[in-house]
C-alpha positions as CSV (number, residue, x, y, z in Angstrom):
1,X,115.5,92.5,93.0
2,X,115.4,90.2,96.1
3,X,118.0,91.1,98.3
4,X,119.1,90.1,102.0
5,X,121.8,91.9,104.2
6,X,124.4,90.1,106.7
7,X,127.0,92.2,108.8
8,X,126.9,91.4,112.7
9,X,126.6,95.5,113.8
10,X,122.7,96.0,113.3
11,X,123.6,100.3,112.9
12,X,125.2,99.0,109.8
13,X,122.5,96.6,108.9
14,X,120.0,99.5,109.4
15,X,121.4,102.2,107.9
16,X,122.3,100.4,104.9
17,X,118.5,99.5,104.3
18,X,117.2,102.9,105.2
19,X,119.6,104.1,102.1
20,X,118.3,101.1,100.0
21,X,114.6,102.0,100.8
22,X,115.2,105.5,99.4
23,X,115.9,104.3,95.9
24,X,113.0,104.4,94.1
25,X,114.3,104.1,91.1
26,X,115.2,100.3,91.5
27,X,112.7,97.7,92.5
28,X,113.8,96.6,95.7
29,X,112.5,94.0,98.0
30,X,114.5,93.2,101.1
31,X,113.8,89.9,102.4
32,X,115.5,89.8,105.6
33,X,118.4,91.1,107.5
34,X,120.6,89.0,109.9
35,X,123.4,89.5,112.3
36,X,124.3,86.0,112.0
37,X,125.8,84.5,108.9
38,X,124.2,80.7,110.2
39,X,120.8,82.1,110.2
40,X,121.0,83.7,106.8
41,X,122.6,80.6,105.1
42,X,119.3,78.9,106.8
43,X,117.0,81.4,105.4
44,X,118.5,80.9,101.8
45,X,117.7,77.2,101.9
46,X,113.7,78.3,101.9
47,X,113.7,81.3,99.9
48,X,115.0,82.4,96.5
49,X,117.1,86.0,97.0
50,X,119.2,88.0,94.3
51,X,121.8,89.7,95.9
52,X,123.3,89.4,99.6
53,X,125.6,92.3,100.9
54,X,127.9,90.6,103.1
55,X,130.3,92.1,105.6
56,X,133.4,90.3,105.4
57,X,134.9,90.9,108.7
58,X,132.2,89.5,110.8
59,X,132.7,88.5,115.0
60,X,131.9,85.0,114.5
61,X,133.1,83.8,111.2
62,X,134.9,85.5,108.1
63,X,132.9,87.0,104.9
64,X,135.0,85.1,103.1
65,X,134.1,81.9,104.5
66,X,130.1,82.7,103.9
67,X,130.4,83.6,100.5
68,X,131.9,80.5,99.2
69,X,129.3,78.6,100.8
70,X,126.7,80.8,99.3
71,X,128.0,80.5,95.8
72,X,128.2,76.5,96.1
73,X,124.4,76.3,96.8
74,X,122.8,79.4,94.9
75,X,123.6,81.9,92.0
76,X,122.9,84.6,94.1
77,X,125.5,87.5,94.2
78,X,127.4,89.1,96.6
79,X,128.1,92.5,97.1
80,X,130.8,93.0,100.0
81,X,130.4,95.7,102.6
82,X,133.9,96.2,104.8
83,X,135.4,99.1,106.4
84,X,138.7,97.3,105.2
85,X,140.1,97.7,101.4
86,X,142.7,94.8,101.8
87,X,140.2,92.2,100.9
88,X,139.0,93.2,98.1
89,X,141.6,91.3,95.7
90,X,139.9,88.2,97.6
91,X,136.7,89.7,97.3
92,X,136.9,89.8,93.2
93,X,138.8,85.8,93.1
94,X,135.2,84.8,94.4
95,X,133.3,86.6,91.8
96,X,131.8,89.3,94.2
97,X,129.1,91.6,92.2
98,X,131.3,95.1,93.8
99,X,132.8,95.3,96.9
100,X,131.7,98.4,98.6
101,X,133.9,100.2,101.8
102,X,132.0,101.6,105.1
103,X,130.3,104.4,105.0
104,X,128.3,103.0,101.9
105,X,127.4,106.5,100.0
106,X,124.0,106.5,97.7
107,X,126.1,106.8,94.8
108,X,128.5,103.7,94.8
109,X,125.2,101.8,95.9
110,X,123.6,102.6,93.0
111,X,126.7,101.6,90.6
112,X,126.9,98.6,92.8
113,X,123.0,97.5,92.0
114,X,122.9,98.7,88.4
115,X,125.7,95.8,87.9
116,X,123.9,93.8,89.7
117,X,120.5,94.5,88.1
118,X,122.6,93.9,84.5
119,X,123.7,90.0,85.7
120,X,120.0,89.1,86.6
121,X,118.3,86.5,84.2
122,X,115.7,88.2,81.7
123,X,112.6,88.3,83.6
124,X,110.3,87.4,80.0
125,X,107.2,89.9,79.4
126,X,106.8,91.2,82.6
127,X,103.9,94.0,82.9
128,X,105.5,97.1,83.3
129,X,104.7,99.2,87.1
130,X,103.6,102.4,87.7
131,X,106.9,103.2,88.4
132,X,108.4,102.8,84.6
133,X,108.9,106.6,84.2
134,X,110.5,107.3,87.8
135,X,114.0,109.6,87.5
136,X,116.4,109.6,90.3
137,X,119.1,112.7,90.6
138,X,122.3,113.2,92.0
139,X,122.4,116.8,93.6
140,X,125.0,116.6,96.4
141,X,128.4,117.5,95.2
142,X,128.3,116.4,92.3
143,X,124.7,116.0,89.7
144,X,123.9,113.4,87.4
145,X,120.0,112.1,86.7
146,X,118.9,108.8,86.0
147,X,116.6,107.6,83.5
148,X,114.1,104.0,84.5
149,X,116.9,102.2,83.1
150,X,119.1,103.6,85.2
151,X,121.3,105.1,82.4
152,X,122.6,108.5,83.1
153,X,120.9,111.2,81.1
154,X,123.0,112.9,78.6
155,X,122.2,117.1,77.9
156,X,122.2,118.5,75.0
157,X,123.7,122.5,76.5
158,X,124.7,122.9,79.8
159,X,121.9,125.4,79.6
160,X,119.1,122.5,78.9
161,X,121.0,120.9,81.9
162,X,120.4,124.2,84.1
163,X,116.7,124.7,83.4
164,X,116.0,121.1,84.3
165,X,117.8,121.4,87.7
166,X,115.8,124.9,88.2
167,X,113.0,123.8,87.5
168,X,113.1,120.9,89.6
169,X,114.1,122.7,92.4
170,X,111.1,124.7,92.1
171,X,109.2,122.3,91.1
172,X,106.0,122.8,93.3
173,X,104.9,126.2,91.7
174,X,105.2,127.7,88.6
175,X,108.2,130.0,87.4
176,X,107.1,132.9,85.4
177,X,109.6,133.3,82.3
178,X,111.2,136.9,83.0
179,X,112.0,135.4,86.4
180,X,113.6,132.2,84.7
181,X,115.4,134.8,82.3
182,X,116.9,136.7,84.8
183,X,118.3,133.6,86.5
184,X,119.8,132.0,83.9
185,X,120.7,134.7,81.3
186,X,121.1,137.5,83.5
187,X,123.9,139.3,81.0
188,X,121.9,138.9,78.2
189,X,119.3,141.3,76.2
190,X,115.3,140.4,77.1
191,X,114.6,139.6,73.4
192,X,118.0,137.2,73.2
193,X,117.4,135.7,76.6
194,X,113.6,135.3,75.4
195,X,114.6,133.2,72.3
196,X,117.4,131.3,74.6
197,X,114.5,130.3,76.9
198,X,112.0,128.9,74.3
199,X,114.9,126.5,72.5
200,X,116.1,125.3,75.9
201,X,112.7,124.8,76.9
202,X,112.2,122.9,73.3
203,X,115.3,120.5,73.7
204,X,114.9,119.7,77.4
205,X,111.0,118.7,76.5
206,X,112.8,116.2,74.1
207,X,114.8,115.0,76.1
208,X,112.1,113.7,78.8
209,X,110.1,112.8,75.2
210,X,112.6,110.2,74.4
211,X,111.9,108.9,78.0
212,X,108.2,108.5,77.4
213,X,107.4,111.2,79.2
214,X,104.7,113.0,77.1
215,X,104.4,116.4,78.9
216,X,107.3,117.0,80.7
217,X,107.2,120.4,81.0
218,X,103.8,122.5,81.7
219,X,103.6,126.4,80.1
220,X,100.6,128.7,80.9
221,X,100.3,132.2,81.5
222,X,104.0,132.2,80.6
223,X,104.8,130.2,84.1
224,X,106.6,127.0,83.3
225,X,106.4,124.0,85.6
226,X,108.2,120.7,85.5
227,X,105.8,117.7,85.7
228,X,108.4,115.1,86.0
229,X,108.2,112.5,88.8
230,X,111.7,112.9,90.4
231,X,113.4,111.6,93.3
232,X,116.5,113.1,94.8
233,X,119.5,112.4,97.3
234,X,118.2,115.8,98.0
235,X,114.9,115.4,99.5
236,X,116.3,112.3,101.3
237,X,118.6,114.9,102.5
238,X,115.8,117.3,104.0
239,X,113.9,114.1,105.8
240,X,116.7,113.6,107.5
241,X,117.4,116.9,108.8
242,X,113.4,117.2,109.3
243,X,113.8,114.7,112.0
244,X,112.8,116.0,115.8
245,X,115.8,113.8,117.4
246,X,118.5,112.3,115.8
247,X,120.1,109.0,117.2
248,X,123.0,107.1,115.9
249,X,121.0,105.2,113.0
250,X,120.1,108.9,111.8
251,X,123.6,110.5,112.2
252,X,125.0,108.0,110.2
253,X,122.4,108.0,107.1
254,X,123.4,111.6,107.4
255,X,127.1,111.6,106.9
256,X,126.4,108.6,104.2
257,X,123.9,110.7,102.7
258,X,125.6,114.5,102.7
259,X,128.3,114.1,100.4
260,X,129.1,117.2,99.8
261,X,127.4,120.6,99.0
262,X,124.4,120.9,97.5
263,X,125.1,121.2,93.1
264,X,128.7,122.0,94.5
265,X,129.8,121.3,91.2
266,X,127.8,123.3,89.1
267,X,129.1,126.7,90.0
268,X,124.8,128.6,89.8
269,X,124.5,131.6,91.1
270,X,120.8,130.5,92.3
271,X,122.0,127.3,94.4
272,X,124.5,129.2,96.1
273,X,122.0,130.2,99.3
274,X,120.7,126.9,99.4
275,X,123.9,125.5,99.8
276,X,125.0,127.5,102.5
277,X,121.9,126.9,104.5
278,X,122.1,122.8,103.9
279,X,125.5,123.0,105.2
280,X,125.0,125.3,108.4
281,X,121.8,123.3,109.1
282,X,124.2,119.7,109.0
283,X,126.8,120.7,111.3
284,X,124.5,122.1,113.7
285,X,123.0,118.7,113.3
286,X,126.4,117.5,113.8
287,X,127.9,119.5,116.7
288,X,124.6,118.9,118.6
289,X,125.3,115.0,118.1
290,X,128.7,115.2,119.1
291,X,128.7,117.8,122.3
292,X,124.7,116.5,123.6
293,X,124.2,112.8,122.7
294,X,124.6,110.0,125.3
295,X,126.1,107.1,122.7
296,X,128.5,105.0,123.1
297,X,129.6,105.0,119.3
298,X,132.7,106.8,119.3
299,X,133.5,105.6,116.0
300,X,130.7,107.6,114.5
301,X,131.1,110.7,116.9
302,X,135.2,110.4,115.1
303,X,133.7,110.5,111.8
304,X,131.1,113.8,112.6
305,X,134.1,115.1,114.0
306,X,136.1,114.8,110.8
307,X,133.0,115.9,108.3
308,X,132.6,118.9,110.4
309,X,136.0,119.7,109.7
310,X,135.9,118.9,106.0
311,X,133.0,120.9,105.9
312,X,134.4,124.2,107.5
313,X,138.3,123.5,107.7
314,X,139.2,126.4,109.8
315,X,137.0,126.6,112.2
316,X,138.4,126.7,115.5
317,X,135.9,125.5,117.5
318,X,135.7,121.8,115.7
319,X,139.3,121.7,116.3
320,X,139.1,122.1,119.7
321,X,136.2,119.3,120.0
322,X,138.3,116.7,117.6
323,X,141.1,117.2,119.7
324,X,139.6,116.8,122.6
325,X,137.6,114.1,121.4
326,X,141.0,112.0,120.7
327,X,142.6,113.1,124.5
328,X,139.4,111.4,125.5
329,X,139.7,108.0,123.8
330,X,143.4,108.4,124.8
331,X,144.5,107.5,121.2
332,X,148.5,109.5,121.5
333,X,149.5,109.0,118.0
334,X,146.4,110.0,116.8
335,X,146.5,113.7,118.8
336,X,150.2,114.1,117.7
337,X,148.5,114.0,114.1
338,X,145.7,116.3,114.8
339,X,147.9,118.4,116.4
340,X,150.2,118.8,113.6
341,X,147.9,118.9,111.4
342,X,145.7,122.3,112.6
343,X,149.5,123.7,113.1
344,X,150.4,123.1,109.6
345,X,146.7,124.6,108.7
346,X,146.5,127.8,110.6
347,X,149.6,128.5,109.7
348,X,149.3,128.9,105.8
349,X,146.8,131.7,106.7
350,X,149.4,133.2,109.2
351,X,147.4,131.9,112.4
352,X,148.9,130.6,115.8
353,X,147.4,127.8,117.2
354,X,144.5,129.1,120.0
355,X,145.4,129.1,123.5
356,X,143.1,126.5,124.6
357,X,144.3,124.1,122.0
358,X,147.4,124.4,122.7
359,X,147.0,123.9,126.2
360,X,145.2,120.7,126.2
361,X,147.4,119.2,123.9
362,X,150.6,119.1,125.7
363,X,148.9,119.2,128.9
364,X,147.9,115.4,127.6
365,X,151.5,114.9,126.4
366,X,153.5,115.3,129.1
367,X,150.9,113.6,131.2
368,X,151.1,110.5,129.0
C-alpha cells in the first residue's frame, strides 16, 4: 500500500508516520510527506500512490479543495485527518476512504487502512512475504488480535483467550505448568486445573493452526512457550518510554499511543502490576514534559495536562499545574471551567478545594 501524507504542521506529519511505521501487520510504503498541498499534487503526476491522508484545514488552501483535484486525476483515496468533526459530512460527499480526528490513535488507523486495503484492485498471484503469518494485538484498554488478514481473531473460552495473552506476555521464557495453573485457575483442584490447562492449550493451538501457524505453542519439560510472531501497541508502548529524552514528536506518539491501561478491560489478576507501573511510568513521563521542557506547543502540553488528569482524576497536584497552565495562556472561560470542574470533583468525596488552588484562581479573576 503506497501511501503519501499532506497536513501543513510537520509534528503531525511525523507523528502520524512514526504510528504507521509501527504496523507491521500491513505492508506499508510511504512515499513522501509534504507540508504543501502544490508540491504533493506535483509529486502525484510522477508517481502512482494508494492512499493520501489529507488534513483538511490546511494554512494555505482547504482539504477540501485538494481532494477534489486529487480524485479528478487519480483513483487514489483519501483518508481525512482534522482536529475538526464539522467536515466530515463534506468529507463523505467526496468519497473519502474514513475521516479520522486529531490525535489519530493506532486503533482507528488500523480500521481506517483495513477499508482502505479492502477497495485496492486485486493485486493477481503475488508471491506471498515473509511477513504472511505476522499477528498484531490490541493490549491498551481494550484487547483484540489480528490475524495477516487483518480480521480479528475470534476465541473459543475466555480461558483460550487468557492463556494466549499470558503467554505472550511471557513470551521470551518458558512458563512451567503449575505456575500457569496457579495463575489462571487459582480456585480450582491441581488435577481439575491440570485437565483445564491441557484443553485450553489444545483449542488455542488450533486456533493459530487455522492461521497456518504449525507450532504455535512449544511444550517441554512441562514449560509451555508461545512461538507466535506478534506485534503489540504494547511494545511500541515500552520504546517509547525507553527513550533517554522525550521532545514533542515523542510526547505526542505517547498520548496517541497510551490509550488506556494496559488489558484494562480484561479484569486478570496477573496484569494488574503491570498496569500500575505502565501508568506511573507515563505520567512521570508526562509531568516531566509538562513542568521541564522548553516547547512552545502549548496545545500538546493542554492535552498531557488533561491525560494526566484522566489518568489519576484526583490528584491534586495535576490540578494545580492544569490550572495554572490555563492562568498562563490567559484563556478566562476556560479557568472558570477548570475551576468548577475540580470543585464539583473533590466535593463528591467530601474534599475542599486546596489552598493554593484556590488562591490562584481568583487571584487571576479579579485581576482579569
Amino acid at each position: 500500500m503506497n501511501i503519501i501524507i499532506i497536513d501543513d504542521e510537520k509534528i503531525v506529519i511525523d507523528a502520524l508516520r512514526f504510528t504507521l511505521e509501527q504496523l507491521t501487520q500491513f505492508q506499508i510504503s510511504i512515499k513522501g510527506t509534504f507540508t504543501n498541498a502544490n508540491d504533493a499534487l506535483q509529486f502525484l503526476k510522477r508517481e502512482t500512490v494508494d492512499v493520501v491522508f489529507l488534513d483538511i484545514e490546511m494554512t494555505d488552501v482547504h482539504g477540501l479543495q485538494v481532494a477534489k483535484q486529487l480524485i479528478m486525476n487519480s483513483a487514489v483515496q483519501i483518508i481525512f485527518v482534522t482536529a475538526h468533526a464539522q467536515f466530515a459530512v463534506d468529507a463523505f460527499d467526496i468519497e473519502a476512504t474514513d475521516y479520522l480526528l486529531k490525535p489519530v490513535h493506532e486503533k482507528r488507523l488500523i480500521k481506517a487502512l483495513m477499508k482502505a486495503q479492502k477497495r485496492l484492485p486485486p493485486q493477481g498471484n503475488v508471491k506471498k512475504e515473509s511477513k504472511e503469518h505476522l499477528f498484531y494485538a490490541h493490549t491498551l484498554n481494550h484487547f483484540y488480535l489480528l490475524d495477516a488478514q487483518h480480521e480479528v481473531i475470534k476465541w473459543r473460552t475466555r480461558k483460550v483467550r487468557e492463556l494466549f495473552l499470558y503467554l505472550w506476555f511471557h513470551r521470551k521464557k518458558p512458563m512451567l505448568n503449575v505456575v500457569i495453573i496457579e495463575e489462571l485457575w487459582p480456585d480450582l483442584e491441581f488435577e481439575k486445573a491440570a485437565s483445564n490447562l491441557h484443553t485450553t492449550v489444545y483449542l488455542l493451538r488450533k486456533v493459530f493452526k487455522d492461521n497456518g501457524i504449525q507450532e504455535p505453542i512449544v511444550l517441554v519439560n512441562n514449560q509451555y512457550q508461545l512461538n507466535v510472531e506478534v506485534t503489540s501497541d504494547y511494545d511500541k508502548l515500552i520504546s517509547l518510554l525507553d527513550q533517554e529524552r522525550h521532545d514533542d514528536l515523542s510526547i505526542q506518539q505517547l498520548l496517541n499511543c497510551y490509550e488506556g491501561d494496559f488489558l484494562a478491560e480484561e479484569g486478570y489478576l496477573w496484569a494488574i502490576q503491570t498496569q500500575l507501573r505502565l501508568k506511573r511510568v507515563v505520567l512521570q513521563v508526562l509531568e516531566m514534559y509538562v513542568t521541564t521542557a522548553k516547547s512552545n506547543n502549548a496545545l500538546l502540553k493542554l492535552n498531557c495536562l488533561q491525560k494526566m488528569l484522566e489518568l489519576d482524576e484526583f490528584n491534586e497536584y495535576y490540578m494545580f499545574l492544569l490550572l495554572k497552565f490555563l492562568i498562563a495562556q490567559n484563556k478566562k472561560q476556560d479557568c472558570i471551567e477548570c475551576y468548577e470542574s475540580i470543585e464539583q470533583k473533590l466535593s463528591k468525596i467530601g474534599i475542599l478545594v486546596p489552598e493554593e488552588i484556590h488562591r490562584i484562581y481568583h487571584t487571576y479573576i479579579r485581576q482579569s
